[in-house]
C-alpha positions as CSV (number, residue, x, y, z in Angstrom):
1,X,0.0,0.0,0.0
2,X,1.5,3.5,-0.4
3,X,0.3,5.5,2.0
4,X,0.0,9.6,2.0
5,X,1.3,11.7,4.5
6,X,-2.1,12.4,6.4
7,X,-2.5,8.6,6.4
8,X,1.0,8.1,8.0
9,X,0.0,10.2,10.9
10,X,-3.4,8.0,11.2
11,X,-1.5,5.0,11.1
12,X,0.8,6.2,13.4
13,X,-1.5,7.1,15.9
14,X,-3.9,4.2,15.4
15,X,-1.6,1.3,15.6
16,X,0.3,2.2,18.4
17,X,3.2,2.9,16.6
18,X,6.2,3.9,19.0
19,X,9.4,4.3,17.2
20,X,9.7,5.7,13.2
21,X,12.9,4.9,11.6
22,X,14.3,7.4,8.9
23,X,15.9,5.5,6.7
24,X,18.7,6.7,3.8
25,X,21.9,5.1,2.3
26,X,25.7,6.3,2.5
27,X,27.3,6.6,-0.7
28,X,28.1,3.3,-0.9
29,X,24.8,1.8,0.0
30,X,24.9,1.0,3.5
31,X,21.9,1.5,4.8
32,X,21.6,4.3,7.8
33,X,18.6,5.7,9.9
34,X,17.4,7.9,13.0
35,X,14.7,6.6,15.0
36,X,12.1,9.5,15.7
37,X,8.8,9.3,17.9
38,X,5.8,10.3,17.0
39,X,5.7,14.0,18.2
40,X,7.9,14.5,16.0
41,X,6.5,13.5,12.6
42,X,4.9,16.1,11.9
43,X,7.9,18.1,12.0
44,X,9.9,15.5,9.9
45,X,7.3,16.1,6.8
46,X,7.4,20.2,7.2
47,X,10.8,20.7,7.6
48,X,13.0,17.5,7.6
49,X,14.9,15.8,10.6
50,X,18.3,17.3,10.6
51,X,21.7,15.2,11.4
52,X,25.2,15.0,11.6
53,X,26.5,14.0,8.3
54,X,30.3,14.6,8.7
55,X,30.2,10.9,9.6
56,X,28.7,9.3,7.0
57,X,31.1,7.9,4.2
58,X,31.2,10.5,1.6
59,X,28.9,13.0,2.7
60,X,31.4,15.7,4.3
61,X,33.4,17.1,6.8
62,X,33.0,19.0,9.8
63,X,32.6,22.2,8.0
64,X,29.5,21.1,6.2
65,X,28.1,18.7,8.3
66,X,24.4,19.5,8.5
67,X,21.9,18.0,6.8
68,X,18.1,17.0,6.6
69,X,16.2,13.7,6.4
70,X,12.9,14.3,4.5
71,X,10.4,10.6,5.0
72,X,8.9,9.5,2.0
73,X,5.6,8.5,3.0
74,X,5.1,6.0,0.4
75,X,7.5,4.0,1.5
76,X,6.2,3.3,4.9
77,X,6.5,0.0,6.6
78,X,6.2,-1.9,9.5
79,X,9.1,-3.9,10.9
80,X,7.6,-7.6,11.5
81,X,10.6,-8.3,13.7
82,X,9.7,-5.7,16.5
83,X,7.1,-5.9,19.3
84,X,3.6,-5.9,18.3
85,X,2.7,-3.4,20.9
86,X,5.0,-0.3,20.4
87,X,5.6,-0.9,16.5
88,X,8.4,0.2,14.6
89,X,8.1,1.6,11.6
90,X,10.0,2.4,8.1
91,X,10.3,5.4,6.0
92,X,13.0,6.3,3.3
93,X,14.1,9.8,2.8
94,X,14.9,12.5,0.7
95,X,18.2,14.3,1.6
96,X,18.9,18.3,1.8
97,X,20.9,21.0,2.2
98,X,19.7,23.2,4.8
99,X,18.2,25.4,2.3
100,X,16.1,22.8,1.0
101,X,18.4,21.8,-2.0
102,X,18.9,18.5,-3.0
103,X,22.2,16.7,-1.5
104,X,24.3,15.7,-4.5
105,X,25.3,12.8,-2.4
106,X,21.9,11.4,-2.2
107,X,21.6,8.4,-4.5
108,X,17.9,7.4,-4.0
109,X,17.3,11.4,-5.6
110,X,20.0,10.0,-8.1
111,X,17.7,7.5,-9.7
112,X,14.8,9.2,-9.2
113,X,16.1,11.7,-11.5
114,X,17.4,8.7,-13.8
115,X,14.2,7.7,-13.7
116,X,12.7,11.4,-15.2
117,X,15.1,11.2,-18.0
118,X,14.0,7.9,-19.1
119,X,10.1,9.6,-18.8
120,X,11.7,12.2,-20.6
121,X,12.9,10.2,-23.8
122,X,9.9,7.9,-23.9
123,X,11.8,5.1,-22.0
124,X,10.0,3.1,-18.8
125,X,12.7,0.5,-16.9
126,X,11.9,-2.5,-15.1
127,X,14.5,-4.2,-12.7
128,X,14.5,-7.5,-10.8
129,X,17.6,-8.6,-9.1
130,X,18.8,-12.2,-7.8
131,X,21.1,-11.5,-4.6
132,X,23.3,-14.8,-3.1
133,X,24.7,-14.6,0.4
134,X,26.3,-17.0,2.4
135,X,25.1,-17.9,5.9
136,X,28.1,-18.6,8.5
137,X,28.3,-20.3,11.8
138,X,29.3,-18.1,14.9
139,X,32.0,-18.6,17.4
140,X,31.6,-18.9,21.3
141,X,31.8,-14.6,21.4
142,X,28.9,-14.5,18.8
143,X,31.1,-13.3,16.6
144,X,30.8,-14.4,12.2
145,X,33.0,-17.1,11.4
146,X,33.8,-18.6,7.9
147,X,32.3,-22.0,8.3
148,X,29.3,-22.3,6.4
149,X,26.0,-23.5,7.9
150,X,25.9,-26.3,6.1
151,X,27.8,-28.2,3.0
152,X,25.2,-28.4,0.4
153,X,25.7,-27.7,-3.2
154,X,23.1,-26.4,-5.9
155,X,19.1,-26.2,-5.0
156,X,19.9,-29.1,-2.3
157,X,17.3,-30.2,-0.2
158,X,17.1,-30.6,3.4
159,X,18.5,-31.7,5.8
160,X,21.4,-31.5,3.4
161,X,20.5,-27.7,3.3
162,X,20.4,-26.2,6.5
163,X,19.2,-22.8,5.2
164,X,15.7,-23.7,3.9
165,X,13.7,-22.2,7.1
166,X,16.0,-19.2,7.3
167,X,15.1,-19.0,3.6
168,X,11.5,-19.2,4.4
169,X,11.4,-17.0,7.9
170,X,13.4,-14.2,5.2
171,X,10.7,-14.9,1.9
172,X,7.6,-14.4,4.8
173,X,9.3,-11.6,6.4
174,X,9.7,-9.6,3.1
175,X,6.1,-10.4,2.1
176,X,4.7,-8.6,5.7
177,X,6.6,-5.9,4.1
178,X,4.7,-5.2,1.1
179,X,7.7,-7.1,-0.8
180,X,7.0,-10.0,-3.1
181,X,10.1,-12.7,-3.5
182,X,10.2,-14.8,-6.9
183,X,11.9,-17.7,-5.5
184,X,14.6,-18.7,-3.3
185,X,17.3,-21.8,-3.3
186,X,20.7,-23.2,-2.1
187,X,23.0,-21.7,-4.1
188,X,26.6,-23.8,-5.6
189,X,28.9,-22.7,-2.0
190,X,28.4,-24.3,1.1
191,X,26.0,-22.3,2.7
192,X,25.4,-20.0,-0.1
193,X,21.9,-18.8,-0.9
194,X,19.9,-17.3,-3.3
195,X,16.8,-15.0,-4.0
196,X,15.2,-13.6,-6.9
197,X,13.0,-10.5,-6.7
198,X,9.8,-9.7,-9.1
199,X,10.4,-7.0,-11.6
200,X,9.5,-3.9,-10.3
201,X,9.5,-0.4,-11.3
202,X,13.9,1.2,-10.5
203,X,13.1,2.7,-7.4
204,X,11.2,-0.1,-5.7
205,X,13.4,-2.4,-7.3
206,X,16.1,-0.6,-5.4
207,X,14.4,0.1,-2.3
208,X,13.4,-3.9,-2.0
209,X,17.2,-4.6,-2.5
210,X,18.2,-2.3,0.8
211,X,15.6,-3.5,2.6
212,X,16.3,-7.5,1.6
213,X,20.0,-7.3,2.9
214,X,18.7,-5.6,6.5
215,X,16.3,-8.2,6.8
216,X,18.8,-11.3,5.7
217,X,21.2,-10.2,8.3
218,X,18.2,-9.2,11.1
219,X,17.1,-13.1,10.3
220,X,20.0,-14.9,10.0
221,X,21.2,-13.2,13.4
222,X,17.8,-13.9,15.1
223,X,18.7,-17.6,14.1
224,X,22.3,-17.7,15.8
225,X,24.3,-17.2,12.5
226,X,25.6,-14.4,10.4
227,X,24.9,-13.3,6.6
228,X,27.8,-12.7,4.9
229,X,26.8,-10.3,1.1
230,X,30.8,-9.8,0.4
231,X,31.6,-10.4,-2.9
232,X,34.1,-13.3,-2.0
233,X,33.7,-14.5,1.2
234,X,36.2,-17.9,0.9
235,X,38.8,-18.0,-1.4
236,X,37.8,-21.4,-3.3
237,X,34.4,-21.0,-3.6
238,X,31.9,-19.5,-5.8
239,X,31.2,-15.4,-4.9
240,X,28.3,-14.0,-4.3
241,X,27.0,-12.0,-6.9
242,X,23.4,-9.6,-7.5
243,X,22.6,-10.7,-10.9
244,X,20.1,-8.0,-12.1
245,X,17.2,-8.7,-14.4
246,X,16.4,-5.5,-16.8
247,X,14.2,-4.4,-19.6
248,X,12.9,-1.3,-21.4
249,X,10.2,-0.3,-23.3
250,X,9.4,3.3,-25.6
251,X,6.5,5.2,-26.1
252,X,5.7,3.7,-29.8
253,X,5.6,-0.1,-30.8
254,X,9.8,0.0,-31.7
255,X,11.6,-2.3,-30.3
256,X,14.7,-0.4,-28.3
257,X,15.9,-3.2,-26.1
258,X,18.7,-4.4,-28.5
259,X,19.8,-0.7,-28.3
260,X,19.8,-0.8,-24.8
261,X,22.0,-3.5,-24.3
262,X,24.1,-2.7,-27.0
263,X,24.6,0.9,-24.3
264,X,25.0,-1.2,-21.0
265,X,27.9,-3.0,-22.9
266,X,29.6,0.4,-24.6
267,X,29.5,1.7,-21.1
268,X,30.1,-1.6,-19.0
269,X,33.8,-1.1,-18.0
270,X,33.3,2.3,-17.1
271,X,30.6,1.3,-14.8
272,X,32.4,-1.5,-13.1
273,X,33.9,0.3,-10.4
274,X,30.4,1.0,-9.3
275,X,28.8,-2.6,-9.9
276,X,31.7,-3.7,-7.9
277,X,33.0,-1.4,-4.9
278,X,36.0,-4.0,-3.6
279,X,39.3,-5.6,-4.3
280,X,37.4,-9.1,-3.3
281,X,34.7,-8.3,-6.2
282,X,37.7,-8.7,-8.8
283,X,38.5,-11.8,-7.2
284,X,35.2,-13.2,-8.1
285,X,35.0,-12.1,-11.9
286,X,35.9,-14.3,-14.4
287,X,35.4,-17.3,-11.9
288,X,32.1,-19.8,-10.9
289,X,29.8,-18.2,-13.7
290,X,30.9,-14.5,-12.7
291,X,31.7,-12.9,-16.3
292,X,35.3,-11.3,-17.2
293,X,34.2,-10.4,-20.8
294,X,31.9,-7.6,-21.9
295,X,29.9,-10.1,-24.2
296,X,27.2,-10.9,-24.7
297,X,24.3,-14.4,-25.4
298,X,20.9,-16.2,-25.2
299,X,20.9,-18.3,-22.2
300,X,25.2,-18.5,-21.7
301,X,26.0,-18.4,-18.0
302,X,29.5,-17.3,-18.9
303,X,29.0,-13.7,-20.4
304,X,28.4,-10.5,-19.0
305,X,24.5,-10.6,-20.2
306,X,22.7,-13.2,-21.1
307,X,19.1,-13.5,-22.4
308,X,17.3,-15.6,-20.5
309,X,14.8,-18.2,-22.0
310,X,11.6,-16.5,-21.3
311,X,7.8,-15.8,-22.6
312,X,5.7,-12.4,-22.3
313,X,6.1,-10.2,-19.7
314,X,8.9,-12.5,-18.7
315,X,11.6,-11.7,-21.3
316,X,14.7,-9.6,-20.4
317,X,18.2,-9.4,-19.8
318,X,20.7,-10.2,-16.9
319,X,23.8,-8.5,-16.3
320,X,25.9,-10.6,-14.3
321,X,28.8,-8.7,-13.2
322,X,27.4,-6.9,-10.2
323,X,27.7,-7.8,-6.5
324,X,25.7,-7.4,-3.5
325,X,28.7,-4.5,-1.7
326,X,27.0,-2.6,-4.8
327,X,24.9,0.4,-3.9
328,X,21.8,-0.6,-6.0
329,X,19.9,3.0,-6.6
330,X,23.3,3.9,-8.3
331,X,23.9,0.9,-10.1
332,X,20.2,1.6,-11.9
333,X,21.1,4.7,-11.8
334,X,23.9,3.7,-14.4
335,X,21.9,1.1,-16.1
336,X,19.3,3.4,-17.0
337,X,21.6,5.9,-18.5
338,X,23.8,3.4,-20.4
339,X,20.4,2.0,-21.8
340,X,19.2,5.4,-23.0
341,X,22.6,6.0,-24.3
342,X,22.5,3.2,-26.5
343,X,19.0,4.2,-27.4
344,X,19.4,7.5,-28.4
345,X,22.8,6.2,-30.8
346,X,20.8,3.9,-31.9
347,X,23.4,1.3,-31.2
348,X,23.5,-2.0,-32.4
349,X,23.9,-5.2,-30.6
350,X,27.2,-6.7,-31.7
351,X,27.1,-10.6,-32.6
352,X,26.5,-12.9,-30.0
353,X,29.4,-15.2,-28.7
354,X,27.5,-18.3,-28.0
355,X,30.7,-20.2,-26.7
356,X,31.5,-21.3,-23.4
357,X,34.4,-18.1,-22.3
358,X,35.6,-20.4,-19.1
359,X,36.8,-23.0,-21.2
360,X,37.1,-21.5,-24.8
361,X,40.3,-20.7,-26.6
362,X,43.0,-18.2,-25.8
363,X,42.9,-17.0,-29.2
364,X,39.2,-15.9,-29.1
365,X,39.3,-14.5,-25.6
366,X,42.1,-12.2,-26.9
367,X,39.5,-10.6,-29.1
368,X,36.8,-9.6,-27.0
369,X,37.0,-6.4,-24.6
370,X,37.7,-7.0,-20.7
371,X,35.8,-6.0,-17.5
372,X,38.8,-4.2,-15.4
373,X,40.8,-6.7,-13.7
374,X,41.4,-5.0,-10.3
375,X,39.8,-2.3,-8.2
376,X,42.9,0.4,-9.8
377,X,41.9,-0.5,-12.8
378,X,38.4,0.0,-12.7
379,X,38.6,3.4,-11.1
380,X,40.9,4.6,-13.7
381,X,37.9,3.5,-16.1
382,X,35.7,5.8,-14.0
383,X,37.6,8.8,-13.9
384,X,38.6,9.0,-17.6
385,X,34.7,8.2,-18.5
386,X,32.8,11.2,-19.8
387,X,29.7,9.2,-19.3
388,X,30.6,8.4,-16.0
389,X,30.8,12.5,-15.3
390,X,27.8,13.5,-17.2
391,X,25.8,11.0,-15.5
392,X,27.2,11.2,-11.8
393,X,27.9,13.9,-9.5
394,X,31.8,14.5,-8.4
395,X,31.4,13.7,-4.8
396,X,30.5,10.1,-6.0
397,X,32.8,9.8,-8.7
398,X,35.7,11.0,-6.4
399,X,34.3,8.6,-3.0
400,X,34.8,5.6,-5.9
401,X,37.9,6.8,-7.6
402,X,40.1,8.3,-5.2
C-alpha cells in the first residue's frame, strides 16, 4: 500500500506505533537511519529531521556537516521483527541541504532523477535482481566465522540444506513488508543462498534490495548465524553475486531493447567500479559463472548478459557482473543511462558469442573487450569516463575513484 502523508500520521496514531525509523543510504549503500517518535513526525514532513552528516562515508566534513532527512511516505512499513505493541516503523528519505536543495550525495534522488530522463525520452525500466549470500556459523563470542551452515551444493534439499527455514522466515518476512520474492534456493557454496526479486519499477526495485540485505542479516542473526553479502567471502568457492534482471520499453511499438543492451555493454567497464565497490569483487570475476568479458548471449551463463529463455512479460536481460557491496539506486542509476545511451545512438547489438568463455580458446578470448581486472583498474575507467561524469555527480565519482 503507499500510504499519503495524512494517512501516516493515522496509522501512526492508530496502531500504536512507537518508534519511526528514517531510513537513507551512504554513498556506498549501507543502509543508515534515526529513530524519531511520533511527536515529531509532523515536523519531519514540514521541515526534515536534521543530522550529523560529517560521519557518514562521503557526505562531508565538519565544516559542512548539517543536513536534513525528508520521509517519503510512500514507503512506509512496518518492521515484522519488533514488538507488536509499540511498533516500529519504516520510512525512506529525501536528503537536503539546509536550504532545501537537493544533497548531491543522495543516491535514492540519483535514480529518481534517472528515472525522469527515461520519462523524458519515452523510455520506462523495469528491474529484478537475484542477490546470493552466504550464511556462516558463529563462534563462542557470537562473533561471524567462515564455516558455512551447512555443505550443500546447488538447489539441495534438506537436511542436506540447512538454510531452507532461514530461507523461508526471510521470503515471509519480506512479504509482511509489502515485498514479493520470486523464489529462493541453495545456491553452488556451502552455505550460499539465493533469492530472486519480481520485476519492479527502478526505485522499488532498489528500495526492495536495501531493505532485503537488512532483513537477511536481522534473520540470520535472530537464528544464531551471520549473513555474509561480500563479494568473496572464501577463497575457493563460488562469490556472491546480484545478478540484475532488466528491460525497457518506448512510447511507440519500436523495439529499443537491443539498443539498450548494446549501451549497457559500450558503457560496461566504465561502470564497473560501481557494480563492484571491492578488491574481493575482482576476485570473483571471471570465476564460478561471474563474467570477465563484456559479451554478450541467449541463455550462456559465462558472459556478462545473457538472455534468459523467457515468454511475455517474462523476457529480459541479466547482467551478471554486479555484487551485492553494490549500492543498487546507483547501479540503476547507471543502467538506465547506459540503456538510454545506447538508445538515443541507436546502437547496435554486436554478434553474440554463443561459446562457453571459461573454457574456450586463448585465441578468441584475446578478441573480446575485458571487465577491469582490479579495483585500480576500474577506477581509472571511471575517472577518464565522460559518461561516468555526465551522469554522476563528483562527490561520487571521487568517493569511488580516489
Amino acid at each position: 500500500m503507499k500510504y499519503s502523508k495524512q494517512e501516516v500520521m493515522q496509522f501512526v496514531c492508530e496502531e500504536d506505533v512507537k518508534f519511526i525509523r528514517l531510513a537513507f543510504c551512504d554513498i556506498f549503500g549501507r543502509q543508515k537511519n534515526i529513530s524519531i517518535q511520533p511527536g515529531e513526525l509532523e515536523r519531519a514532513f514540514d521541515t526534515g529531521i536534521a543530522f550529523d552528516a560529517s560521519s557518514i562515508a562521503g557526505f562531508g566534513d565538519e565544516l559542512h556537516s548539517d543536513l536534513f532527512l525528508h520521509p517519503e511516505p510512500s514507503t512506509l512499513v512496518v518492521l515484522p521483527w519488533r514488538p507488536e505493541h509499540g511498533r516500529v516503523v519504516r520510512m525512506f528519505c529525501d536528503i537536503t541541504w539546509p536550504d532545501g536543495t537537493p544533497f548531491d550525495g543522495d543516491s535514492r534522488q540519483l535514480l529518481k532523477n534517472a528515472i525522469a530522463d527515461a520519462e523524458k525520452a519515452g523510455c520506462s525500466f523495469r528491474f529484478g535482481a537475484e542477490l546470493e549470500f552466504y550464511l556462516f556459523e558463529l563462534d563462542e563470542r557470537g562473533k561471524p566465522t567462515k564455516i558455512p551452515c551447512d555443505e550443500a551444493g546447488y538447489m539441495d534439499i534438506a537436511p542436506d540444506d540447512r538454510g531452507e527455514n532461514i530461507r523461508r522466515e526471510i521470503c515471509l518476512t519480506l512479504e509482511q513488508m509489502g515485498i514479493t520474492p520470486e523464489s529462493s534456493h541453495h545456491e553452488g557454496g556451502p552455505g550460499q543462498n539465493e533469492i530472486d526479486f519480481r520485476y519492479s519499477d527502478p526505485l522499488t526495485a532498489a528500495d526492495n534490495a536495501v531493505t532485503f540485505c537488512a532483513v537477511v542479516k536481522t534473520i540470520a542473526s535472530r537464528n544464531g548465524i551471520a549473513a555474509d553479502f561480500s563479494p568473496k567471502p572464501l577463497e575457493d568457492r563460488p562469490g556472491n553475486g546480484m545478478h540484475v534482471n532488466f528491460s525497457v520499453k518506448g512510447s511507440d511499438d519500436r523495439s529499443i531493447m537491443p539498443s539498450a543492451i548494446a549501451g549497457v555493454l559500450e558503457n560496461a567497464a566504465d561502470m564497473t567500479v560501481f557494480l563492484n565497490t571491492t578488491e574481493k569483487s575482482y576476485e570473483r570475476l571471471g570465476q564460478d559463472k561471474a563474467p570477465r568479458y563484456i559479451s554478450w548471449s541467449a541463455e550462456n551463463r559465462s558472459q556478462l548478459i545473457r538472455i534468459p529463455a523467457a515468454f511475455g512479460d517474462s523476457k529480459r536481460a541479466e547482467l551478471r557482473s554486479p555484487d551485492p557491496c553494490a549500492n543498487p539506486y546507483i547501479v540503476y542509476t547507471l543502467m538506465i543511462y547506459a540503456g538510454l545511451d545506447g538508445i538515443s545512438k541507436q546502437l547496435e547489438l554486436p554478434p553474440a558469442v554463443d561459446i562457453n568463455l571459461f573454457t574456450t580458446e586463448p585465441e578468441i578470448l584475446s578478441s573480446l573487450r575485458r571487465l577491469p581486472a582490479s579495483l585500480e583498474q576500474a577506477q581509472a575507467a571511471a575517472r577518464e569516463s565522460s559518461f561516468i561524469r555526465t551522469h554522476l555527480p563528483e562527490r561520487i565519482v571521487s568517493a569511488y575513484t580516489k
